[in-house]
OpenMM code with the backbone's topology and positions (N, CA, C; nanometers):
from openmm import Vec3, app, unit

residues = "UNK UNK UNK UNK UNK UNK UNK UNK UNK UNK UNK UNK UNK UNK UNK UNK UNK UNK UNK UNK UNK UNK UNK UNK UNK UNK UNK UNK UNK UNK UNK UNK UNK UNK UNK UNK UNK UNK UNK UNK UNK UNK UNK UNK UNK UNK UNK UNK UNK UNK UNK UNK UNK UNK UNK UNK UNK UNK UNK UNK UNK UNK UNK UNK UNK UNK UNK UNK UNK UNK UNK UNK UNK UNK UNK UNK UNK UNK UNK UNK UNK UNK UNK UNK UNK UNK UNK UNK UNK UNK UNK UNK UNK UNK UNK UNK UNK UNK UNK UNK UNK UNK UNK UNK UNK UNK UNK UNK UNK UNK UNK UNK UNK UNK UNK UNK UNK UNK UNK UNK UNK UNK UNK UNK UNK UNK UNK UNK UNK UNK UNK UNK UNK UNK UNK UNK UNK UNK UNK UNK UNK UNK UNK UNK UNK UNK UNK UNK UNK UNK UNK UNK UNK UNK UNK UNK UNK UNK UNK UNK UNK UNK UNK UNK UNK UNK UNK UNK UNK UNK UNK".split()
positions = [
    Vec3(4.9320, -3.8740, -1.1701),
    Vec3(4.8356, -3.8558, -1.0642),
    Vec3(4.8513, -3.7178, -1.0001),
    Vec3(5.0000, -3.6712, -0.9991),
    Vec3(5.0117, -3.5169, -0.8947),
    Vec3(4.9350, -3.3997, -1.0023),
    Vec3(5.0068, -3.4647, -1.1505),
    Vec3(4.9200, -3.3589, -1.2465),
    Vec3(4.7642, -3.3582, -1.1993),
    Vec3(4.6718, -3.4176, -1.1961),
    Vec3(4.5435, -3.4399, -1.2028),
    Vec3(4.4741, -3.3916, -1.0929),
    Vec3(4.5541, -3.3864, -0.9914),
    Vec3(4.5694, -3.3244, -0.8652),
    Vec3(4.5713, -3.2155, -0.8128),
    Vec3(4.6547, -3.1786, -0.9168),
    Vec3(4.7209, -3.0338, -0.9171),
    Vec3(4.6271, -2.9265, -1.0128),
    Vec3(4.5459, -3.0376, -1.1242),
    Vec3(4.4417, -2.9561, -1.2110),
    Vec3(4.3270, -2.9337, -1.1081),
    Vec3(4.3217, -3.0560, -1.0906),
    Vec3(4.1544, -3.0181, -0.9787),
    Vec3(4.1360, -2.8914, -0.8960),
    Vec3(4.2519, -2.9106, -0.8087),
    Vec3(4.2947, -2.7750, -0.6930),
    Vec3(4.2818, -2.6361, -0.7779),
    Vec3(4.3273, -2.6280, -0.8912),
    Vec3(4.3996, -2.4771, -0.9337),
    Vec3(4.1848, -2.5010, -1.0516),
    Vec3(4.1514, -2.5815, -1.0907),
    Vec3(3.9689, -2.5075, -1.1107),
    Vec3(3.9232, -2.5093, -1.0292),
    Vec3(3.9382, -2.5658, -0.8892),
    Vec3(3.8364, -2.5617, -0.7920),
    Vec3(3.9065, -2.4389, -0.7294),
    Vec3(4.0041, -2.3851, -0.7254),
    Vec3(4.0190, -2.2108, -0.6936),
    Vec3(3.9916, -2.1141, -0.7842),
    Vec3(4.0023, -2.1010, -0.9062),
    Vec3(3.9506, -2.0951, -1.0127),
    Vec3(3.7941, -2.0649, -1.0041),
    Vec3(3.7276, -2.1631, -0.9848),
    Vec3(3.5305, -2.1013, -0.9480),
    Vec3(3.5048, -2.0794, -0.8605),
    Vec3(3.5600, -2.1089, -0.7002),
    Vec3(3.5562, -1.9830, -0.5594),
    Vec3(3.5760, -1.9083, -0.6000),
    Vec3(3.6919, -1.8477, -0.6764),
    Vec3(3.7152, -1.7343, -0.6882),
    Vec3(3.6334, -1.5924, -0.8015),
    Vec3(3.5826, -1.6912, -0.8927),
    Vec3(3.4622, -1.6634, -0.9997),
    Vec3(3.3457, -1.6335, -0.9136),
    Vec3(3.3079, -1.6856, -0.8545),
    Vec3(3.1537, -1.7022, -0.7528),
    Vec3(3.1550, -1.6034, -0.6792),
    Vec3(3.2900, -1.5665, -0.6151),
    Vec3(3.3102, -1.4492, -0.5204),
    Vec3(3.2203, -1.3122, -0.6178),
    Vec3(3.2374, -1.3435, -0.7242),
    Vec3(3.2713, -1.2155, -0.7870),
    Vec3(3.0935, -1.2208, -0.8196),
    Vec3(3.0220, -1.2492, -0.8326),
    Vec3(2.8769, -1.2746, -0.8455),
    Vec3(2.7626, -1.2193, -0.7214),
    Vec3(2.8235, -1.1784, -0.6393),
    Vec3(2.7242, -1.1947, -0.5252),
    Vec3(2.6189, -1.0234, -0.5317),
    Vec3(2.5226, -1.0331, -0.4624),
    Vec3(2.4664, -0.9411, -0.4550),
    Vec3(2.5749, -0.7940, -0.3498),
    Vec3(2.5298, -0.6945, -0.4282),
    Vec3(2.5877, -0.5742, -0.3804),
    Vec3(2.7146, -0.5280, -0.4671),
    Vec3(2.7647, -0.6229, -0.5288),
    Vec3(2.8634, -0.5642, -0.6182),
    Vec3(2.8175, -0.4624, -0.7611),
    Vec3(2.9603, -0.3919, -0.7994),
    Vec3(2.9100, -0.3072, -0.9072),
    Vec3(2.9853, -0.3713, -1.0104),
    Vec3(2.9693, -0.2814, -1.1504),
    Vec3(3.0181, -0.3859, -1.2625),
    Vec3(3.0289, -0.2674, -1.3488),
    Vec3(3.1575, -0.2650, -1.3470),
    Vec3(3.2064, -0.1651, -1.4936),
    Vec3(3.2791, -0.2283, -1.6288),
    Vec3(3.2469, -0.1895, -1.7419),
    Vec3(3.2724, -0.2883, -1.8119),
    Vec3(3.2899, -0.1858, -1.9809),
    Vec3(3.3961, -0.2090, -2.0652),
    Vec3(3.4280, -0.1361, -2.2012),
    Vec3(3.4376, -0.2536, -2.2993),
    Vec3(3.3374, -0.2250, -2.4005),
    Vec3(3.4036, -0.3633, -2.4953),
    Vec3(3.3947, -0.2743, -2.6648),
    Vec3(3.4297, -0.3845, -2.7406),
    Vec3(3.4510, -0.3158, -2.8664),
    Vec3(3.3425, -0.4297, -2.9099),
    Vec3(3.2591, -0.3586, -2.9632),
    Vec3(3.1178, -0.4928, -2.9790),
    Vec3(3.1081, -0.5232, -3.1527),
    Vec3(3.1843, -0.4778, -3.2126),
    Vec3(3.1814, -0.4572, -3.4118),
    Vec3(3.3064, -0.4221, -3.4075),
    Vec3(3.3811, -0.5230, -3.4432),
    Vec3(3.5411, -0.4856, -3.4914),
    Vec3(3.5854, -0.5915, -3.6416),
    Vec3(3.4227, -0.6117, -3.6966),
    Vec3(3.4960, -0.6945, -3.8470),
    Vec3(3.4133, -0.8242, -3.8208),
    Vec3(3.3560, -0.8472, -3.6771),
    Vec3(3.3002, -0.9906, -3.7056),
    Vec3(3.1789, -0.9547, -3.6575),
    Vec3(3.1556, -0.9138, -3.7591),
    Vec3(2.9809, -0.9110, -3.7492),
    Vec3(2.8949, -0.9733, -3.8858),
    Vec3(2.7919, -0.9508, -3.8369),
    Vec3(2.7496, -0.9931, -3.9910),
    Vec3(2.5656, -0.9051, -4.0084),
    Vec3(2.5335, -0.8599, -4.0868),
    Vec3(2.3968, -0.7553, -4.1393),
    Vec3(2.4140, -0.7614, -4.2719),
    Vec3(2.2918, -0.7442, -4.3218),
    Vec3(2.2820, -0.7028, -4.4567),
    Vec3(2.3039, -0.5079, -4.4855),
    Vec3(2.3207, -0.4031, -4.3733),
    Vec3(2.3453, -0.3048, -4.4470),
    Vec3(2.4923, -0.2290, -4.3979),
    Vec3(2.5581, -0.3244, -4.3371),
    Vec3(2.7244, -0.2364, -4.2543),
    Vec3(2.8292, -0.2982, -4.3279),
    Vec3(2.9104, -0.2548, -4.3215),
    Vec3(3.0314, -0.2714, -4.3470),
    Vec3(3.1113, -0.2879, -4.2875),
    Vec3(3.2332, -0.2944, -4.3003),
    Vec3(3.3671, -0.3039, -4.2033),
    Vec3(3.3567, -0.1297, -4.0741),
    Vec3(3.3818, -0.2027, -3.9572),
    Vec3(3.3704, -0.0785, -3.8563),
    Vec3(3.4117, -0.1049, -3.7242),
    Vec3(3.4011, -0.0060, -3.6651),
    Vec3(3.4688, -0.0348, -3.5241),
    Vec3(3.3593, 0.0445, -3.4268),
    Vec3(3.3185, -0.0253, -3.3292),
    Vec3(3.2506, 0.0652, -3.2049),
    Vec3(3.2823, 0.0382, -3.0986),
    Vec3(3.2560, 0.1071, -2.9812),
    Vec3(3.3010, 0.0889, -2.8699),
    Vec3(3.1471, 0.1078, -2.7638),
    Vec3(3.1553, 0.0088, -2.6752),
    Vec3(3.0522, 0.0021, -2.6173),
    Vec3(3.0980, 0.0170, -2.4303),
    Vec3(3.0119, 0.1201, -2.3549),
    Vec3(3.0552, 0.1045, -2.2196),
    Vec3(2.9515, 0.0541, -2.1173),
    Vec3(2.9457, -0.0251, -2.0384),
    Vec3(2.8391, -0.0524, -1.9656),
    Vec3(2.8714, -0.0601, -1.7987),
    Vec3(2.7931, 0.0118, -1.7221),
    Vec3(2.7591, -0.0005, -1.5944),
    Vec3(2.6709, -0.1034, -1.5320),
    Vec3(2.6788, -0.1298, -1.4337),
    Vec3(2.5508, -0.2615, -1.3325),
    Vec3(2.6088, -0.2544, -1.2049),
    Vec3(2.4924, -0.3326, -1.1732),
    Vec3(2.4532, -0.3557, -1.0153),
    Vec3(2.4469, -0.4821, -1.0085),
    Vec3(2.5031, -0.5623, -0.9416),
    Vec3(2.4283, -0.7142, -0.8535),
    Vec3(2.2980, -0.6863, -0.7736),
    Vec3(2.2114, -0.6450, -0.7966),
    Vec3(2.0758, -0.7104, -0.7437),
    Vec3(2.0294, -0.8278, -0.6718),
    Vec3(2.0621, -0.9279, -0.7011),
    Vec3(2.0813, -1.0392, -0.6006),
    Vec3(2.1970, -1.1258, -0.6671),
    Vec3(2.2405, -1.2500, -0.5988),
    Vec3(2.3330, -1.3361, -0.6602),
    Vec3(2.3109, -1.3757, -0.8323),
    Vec3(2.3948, -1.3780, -0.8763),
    Vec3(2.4011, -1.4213, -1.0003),
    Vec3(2.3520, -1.3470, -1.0815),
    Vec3(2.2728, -1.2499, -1.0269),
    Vec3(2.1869, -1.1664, -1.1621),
    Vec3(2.2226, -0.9603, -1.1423),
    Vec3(2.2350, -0.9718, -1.2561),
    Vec3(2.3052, -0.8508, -1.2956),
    Vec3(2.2435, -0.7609, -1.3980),
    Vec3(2.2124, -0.6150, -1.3306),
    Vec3(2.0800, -0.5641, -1.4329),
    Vec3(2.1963, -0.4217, -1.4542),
    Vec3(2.2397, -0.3814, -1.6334),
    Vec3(2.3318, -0.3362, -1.6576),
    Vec3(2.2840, -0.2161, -1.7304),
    Vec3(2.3536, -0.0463, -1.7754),
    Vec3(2.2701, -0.0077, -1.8635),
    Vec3(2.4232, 0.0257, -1.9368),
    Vec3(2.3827, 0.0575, -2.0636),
    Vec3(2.4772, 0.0861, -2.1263),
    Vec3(2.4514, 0.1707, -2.2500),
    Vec3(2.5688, 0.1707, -2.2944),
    Vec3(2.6091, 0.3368, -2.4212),
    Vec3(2.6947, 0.2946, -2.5010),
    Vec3(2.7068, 0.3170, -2.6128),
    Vec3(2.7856, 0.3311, -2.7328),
    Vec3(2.7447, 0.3550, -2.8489),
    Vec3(2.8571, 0.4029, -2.9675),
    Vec3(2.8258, 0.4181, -3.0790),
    Vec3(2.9689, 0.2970, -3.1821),
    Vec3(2.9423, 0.3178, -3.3215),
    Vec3(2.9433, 0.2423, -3.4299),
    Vec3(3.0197, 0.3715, -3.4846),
    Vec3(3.2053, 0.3199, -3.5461),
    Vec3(3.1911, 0.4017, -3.6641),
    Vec3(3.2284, 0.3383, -3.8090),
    Vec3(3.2163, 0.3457, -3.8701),
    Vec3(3.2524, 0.3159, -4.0259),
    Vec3(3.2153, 0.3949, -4.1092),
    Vec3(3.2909, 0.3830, -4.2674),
    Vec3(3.2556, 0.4586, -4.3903),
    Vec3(3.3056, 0.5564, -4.3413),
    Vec3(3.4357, 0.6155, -4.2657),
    Vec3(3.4684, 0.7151, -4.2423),
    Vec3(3.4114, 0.8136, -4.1388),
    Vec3(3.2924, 0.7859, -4.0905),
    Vec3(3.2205, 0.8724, -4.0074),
    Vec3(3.1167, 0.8178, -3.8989),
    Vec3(3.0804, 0.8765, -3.7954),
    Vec3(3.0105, 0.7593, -3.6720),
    Vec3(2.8669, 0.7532, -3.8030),
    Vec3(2.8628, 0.5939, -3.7257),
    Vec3(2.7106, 0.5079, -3.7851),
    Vec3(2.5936, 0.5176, -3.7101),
    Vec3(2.6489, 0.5355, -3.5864),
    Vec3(2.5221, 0.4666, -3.5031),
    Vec3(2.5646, 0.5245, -3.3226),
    Vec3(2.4479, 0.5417, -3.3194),
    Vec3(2.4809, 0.6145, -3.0998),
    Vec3(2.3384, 0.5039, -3.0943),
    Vec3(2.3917, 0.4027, -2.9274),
    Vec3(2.2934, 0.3791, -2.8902),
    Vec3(2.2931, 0.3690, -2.7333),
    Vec3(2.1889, 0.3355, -2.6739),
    Vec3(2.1578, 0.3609, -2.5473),
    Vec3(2.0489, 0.2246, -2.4881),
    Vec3(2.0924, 0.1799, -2.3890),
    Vec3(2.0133, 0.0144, -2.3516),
    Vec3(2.0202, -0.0444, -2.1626),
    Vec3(1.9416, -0.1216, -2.1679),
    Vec3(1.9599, -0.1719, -2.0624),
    Vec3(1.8850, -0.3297, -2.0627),
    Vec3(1.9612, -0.3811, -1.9839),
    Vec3(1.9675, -0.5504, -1.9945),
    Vec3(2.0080, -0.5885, -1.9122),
    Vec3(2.0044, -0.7061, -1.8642),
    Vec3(2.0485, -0.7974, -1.7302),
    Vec3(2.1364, -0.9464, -1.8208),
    Vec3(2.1465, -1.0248, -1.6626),
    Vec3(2.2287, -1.1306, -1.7074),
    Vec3(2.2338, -1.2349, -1.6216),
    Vec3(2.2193, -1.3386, -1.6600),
    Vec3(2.2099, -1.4399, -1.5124),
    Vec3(2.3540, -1.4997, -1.5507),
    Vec3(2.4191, -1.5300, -1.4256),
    Vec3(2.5362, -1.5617, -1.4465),
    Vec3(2.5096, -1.7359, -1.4017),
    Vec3(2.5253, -1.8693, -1.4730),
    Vec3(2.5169, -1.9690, -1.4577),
    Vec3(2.5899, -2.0464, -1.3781),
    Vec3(2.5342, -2.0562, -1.2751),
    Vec3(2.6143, -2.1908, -1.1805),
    Vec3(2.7721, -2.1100, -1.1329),
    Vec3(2.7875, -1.9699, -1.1123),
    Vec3(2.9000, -1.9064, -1.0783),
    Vec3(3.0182, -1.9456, -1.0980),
    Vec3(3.0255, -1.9775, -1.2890),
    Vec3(3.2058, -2.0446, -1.3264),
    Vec3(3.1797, -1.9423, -1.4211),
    Vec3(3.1463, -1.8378, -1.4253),
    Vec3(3.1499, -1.7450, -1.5293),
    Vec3(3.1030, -1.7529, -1.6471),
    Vec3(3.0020, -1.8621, -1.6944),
    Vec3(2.9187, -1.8586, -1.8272),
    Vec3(2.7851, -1.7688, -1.7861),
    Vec3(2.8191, -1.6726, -1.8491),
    Vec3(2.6325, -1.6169, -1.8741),
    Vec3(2.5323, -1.5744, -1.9661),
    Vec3(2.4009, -1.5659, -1.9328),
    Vec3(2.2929, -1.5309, -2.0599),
    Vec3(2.2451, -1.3749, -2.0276),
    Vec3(2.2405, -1.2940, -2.0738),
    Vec3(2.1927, -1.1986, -2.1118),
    Vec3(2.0969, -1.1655, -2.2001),
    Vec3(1.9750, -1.0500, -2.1533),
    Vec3(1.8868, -1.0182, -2.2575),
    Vec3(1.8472, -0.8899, -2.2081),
    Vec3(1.7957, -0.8088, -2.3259),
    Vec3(1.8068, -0.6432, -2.3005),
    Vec3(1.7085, -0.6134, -2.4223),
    Vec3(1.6720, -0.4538, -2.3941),
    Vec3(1.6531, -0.3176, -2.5332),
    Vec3(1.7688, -0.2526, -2.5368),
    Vec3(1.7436, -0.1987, -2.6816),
    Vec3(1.8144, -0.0604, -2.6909),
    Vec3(1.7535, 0.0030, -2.7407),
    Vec3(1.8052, 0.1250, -2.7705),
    Vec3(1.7435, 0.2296, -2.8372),
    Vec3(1.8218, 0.2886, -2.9120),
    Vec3(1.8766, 0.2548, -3.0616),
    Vec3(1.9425, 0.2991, -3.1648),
    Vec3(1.9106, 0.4076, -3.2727),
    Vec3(1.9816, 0.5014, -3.3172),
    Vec3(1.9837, 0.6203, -3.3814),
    Vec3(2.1013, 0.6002, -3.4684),
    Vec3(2.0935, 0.6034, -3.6148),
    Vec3(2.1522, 0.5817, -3.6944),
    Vec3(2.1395, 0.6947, -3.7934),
    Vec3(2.2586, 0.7218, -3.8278),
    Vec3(2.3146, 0.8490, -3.9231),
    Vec3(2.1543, 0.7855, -4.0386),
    Vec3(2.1628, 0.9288, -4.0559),
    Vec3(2.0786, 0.9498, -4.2390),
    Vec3(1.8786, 0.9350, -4.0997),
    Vec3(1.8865, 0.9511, -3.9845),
    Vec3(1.7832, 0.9340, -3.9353),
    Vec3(1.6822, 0.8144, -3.9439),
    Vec3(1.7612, 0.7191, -3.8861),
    Vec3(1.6993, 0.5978, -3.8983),
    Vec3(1.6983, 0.5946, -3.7021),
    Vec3(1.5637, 0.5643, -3.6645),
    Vec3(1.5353, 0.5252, -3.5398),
    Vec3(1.4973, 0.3532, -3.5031),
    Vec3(1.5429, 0.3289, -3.4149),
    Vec3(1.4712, 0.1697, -3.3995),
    Vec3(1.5226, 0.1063, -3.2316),
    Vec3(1.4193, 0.0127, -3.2180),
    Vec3(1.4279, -0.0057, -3.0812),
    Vec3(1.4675, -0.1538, -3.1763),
    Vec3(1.5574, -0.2395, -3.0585),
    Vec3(1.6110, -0.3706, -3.0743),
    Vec3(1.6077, -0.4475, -2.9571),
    Vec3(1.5659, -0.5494, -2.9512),
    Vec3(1.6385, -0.6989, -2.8730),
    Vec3(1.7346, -0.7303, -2.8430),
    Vec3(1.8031, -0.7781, -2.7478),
    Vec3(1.9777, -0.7777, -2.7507),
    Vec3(2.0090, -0.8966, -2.6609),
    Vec3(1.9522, -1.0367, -2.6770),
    Vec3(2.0288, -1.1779, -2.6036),
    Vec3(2.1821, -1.1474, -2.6200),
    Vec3(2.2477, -1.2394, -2.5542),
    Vec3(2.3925, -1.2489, -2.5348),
    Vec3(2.4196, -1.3766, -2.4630),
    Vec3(2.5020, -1.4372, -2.4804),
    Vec3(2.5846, -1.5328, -2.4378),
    Vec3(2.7368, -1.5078, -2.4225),
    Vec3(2.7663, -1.5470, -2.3097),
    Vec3(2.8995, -1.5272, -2.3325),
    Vec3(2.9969, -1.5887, -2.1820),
    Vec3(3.1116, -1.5777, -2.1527),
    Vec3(3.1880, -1.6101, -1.9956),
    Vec3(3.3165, -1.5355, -2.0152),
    Vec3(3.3010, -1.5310, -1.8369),
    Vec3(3.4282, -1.3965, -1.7939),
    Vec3(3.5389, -1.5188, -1.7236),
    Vec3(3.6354, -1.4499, -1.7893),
    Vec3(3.7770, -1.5158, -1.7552),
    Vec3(3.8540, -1.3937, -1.6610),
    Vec3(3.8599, -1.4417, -1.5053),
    Vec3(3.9381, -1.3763, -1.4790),
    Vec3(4.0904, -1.3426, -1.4957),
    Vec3(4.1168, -1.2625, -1.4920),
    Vec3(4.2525, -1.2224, -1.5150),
    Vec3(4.3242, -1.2031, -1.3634),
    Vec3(4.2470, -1.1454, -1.2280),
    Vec3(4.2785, -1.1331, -1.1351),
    Vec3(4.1432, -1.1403, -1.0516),
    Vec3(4.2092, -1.0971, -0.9193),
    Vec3(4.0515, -1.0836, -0.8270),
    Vec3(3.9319, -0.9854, -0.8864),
    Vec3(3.9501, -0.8847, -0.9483),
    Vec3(3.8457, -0.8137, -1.0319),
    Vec3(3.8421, -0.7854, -1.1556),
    Vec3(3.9054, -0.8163, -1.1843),
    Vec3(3.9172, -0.7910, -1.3706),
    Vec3(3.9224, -0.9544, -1.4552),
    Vec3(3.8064, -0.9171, -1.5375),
    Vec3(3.8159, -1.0181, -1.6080),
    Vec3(3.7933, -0.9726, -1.7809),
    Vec3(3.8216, -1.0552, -1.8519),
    Vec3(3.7944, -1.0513, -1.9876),
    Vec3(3.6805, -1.1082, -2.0251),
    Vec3(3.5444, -1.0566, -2.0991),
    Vec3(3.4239, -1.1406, -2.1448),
    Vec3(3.4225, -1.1198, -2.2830),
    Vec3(3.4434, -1.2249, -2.3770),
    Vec3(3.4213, -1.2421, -2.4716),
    Vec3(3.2680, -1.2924, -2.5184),
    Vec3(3.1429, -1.2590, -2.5728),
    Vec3(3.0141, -1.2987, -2.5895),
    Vec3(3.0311, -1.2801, -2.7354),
    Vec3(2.9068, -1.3907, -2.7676),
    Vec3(2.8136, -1.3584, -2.9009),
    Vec3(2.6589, -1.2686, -2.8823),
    Vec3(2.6572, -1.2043, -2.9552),
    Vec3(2.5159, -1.1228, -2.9453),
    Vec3(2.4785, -1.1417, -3.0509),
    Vec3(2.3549, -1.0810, -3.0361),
    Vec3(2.2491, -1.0366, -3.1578),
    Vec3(2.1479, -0.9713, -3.1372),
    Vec3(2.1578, -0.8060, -3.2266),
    Vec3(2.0600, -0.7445, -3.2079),
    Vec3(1.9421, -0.7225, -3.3097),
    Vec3(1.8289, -0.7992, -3.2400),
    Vec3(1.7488, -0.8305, -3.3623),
    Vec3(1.6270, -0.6102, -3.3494),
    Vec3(1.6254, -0.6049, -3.4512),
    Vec3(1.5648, -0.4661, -3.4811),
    Vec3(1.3861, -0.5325, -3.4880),
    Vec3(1.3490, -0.4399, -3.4422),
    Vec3(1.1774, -0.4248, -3.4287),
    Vec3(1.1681, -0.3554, -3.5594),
    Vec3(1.2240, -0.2518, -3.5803),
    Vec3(1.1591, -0.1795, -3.7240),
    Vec3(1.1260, -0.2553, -3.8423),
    Vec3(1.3013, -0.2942, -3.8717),
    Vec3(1.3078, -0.3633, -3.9767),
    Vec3(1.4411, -0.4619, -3.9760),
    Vec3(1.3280, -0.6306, -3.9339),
    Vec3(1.4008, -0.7313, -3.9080),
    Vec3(1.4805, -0.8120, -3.9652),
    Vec3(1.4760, -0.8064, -4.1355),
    Vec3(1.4988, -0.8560, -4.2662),
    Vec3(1.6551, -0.7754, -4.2918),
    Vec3(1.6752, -0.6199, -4.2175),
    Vec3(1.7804, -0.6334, -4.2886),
    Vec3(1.8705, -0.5345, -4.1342),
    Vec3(1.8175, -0.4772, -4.0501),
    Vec3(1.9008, -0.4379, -3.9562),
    Vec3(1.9341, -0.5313, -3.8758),
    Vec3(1.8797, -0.5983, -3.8198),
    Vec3(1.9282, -0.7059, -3.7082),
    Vec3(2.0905, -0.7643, -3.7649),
    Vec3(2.1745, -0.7731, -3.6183),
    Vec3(2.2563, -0.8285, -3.6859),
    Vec3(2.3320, -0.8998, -3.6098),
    Vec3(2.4022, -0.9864, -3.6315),
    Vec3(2.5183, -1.1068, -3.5035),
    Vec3(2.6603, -1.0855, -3.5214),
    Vec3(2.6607, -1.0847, -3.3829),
    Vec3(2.8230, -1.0767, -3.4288),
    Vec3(2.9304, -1.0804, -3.2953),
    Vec3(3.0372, -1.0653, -3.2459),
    Vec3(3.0701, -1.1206, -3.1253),
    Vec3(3.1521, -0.9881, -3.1008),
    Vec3(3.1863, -0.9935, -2.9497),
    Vec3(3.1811, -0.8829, -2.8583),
    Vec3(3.2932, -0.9256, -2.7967),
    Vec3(3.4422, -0.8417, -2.7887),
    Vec3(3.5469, -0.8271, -2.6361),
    Vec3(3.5144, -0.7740, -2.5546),
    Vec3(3.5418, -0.7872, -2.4107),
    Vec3(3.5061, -0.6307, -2.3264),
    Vec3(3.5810, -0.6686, -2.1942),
    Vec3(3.6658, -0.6109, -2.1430),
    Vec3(3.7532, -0.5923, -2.0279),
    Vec3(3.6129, -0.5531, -1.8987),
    Vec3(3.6213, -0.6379, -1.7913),
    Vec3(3.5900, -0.5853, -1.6805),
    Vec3(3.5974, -0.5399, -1.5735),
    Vec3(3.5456, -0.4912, -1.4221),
    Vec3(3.5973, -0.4543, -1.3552),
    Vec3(3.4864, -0.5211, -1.2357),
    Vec3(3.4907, -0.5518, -1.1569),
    Vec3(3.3877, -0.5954, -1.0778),
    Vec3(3.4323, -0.5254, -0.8948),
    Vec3(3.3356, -0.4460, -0.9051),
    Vec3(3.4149, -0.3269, -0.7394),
    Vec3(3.2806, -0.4078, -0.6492),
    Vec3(3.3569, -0.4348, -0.5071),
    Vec3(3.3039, -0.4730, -0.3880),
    Vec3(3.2666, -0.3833, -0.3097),
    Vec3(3.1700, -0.3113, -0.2428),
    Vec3(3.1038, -0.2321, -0.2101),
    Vec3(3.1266, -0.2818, -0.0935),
    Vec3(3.1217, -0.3970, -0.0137),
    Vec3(3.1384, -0.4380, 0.1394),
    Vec3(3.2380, -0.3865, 0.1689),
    Vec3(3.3430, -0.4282, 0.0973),
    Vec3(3.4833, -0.4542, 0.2168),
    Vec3(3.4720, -0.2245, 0.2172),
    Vec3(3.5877, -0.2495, 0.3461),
    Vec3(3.5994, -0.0883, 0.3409),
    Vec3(3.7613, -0.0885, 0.3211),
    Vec3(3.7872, 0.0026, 0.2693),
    Vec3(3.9045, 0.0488, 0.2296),
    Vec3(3.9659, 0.1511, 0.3104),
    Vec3(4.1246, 0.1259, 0.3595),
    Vec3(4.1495, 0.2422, 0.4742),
    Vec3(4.3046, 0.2572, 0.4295),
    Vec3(4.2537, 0.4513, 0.4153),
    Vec3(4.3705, 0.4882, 0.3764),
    Vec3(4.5279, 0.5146, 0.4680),
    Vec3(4.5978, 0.4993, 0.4359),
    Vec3(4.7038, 0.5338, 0.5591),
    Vec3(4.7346, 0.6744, 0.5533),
    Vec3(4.7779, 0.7398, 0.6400),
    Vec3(4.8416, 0.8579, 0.6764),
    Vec3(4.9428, 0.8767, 0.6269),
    Vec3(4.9894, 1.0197, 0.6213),
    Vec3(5.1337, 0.9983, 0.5349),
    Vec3(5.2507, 1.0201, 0.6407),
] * unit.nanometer
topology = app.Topology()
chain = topology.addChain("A")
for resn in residues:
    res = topology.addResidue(resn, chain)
    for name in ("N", "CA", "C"):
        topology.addAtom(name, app.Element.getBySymbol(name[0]), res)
């Protein structure tokens, strides 16, 4: 019974403390490695990219983000892209949906605008940093048959509070 007790207390601090992190006015910095081997397309290969994204809380739960990265494999960068997307964060325990554009540029001059849903939830690690692991998929407008592709996403976060004020001491 103290176990069961003791679980309840430590998730029910657990999503106060998740929810905190949701509210309107906060910012959202965020690095993930979005293609590290588990992906899946008909024209890539094994590769690594790194993706960085900025946001705003706009109101509770919803989060409108823009972001940057590139793709490298085959020895040399694949791909630079550039996007912006939002995210509703569900019921403030850290599951959320995401949906976005980008705007991708791919070596050998391949241009294409894409779709970009996401699913995914942030595990905090502390009061602002959390880990979000998602599945994506970026489905391509050009050509849907063989660029679009799925595949799942790490990304370390940072979530900065804009209210509180911060005061430095004197030395």
């Amino acid at each position: 019974m103290k176990k069961l007790i003791l679980t309840l207390v430590i998730t029910a601090v657990s999503v106060l403390n998740a929810s905190a992190q949701f509210e309107k006015g906060k910012f959202y910095l965020n690095g993930s490695l979005p293609n590290f081997g588990i992906s899946y397309s008909d024209t890539k290969d094994l590769g690594i990219g790194l993706e960085l994204n900025a946001g705003y809380f706009f109101a509770d739960n919803l989060l409108l983000v823009g972001s940057t990265g590139f793709e490298y494999n085959d020895s040399k960068w694949k791909e630079l892209y550039a996007g912006i997307k939002g995210r509703y964060y569900i019921l403030q325990n850290g599951l959320f949906l995401g949906a976005g554009a980008r705007y991708l540029h791919e070596y050998k001059n391949f241009n294409d605008l894409q779709v970009t849903p996401e699913i995914g939830y942030c595990f905090f690690l502390g009061r602002n940093v959390a880990v979000e692991p998602s599945v994506y998929y970026n489905m391509s407008i050009s050509d849907f048959a063989h660029k679009s592709e799925v595949g799942l996403k790490v990304g370390i976060s940072i979530f900065l509070d804009t209210k509180r004020n911060i005061t430095v001491l004197p030395n």
